[in-house]
C-alpha positions, 0 to 999 in steps of 0.5 A: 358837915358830912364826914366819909371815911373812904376806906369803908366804901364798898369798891366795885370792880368794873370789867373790861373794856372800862376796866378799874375799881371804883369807889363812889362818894357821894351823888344823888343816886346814893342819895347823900349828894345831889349836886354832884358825883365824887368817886375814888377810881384806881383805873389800870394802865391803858384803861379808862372809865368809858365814855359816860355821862351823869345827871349830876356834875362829876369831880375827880382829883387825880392822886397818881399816874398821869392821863387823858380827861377826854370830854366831847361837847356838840360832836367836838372832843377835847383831850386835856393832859392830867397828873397827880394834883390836877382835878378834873369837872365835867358838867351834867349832861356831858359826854366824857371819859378819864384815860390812864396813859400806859406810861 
């Protein structure tokens, strides 16, 4: 079983435009997961994680605040609502971004 103590990953400050402070669990490029990437990310109002994709799955759980999970699949976008308790998968290879809504 692997444990992590998220209070003692490295956090990163991302710029603007993709503004947020970004913290990643696991994923293959940390090399301690290789199926998927799972990260903590504080992302300011009106922010978003920019539009990105990975090569492995991406999880995220939303803890505050409330958003957008935008993902876009053969040039079509797609919004879902999210809030505190929703998790969020996008698949490897998939064009997509979380958005905090200002309010």
């Amino acid at each position: 079983m692997l444990v992590i103590n998220a209070k003692e990953i490295t956090d990163y400050l991302v710029p603007k435009p993709a503004e947020r402070e970004l913290k990643v669990v696991l994923a293959p490029q940390l090399g301690n997961y290789d199926k998927a990437t799972i990260l903590l990310s504080l992302i300011p109002p009106e922010s978003s994680t920019g539009l990105h994709q990975h090569g492995s799955d991406e999880i995220m759980y939303v803890v505050s605040g409330e958003g957008e999970a935008i993902e876009i699949i053969g040039g079509k976008q797609t919004i879902t609502k999210v809030k505190p308790g929703y998790v969020t998968q996008t698949t490897s290879g998939i064009q997509h971004k979380i958005r905090n809504t200002p309010d």
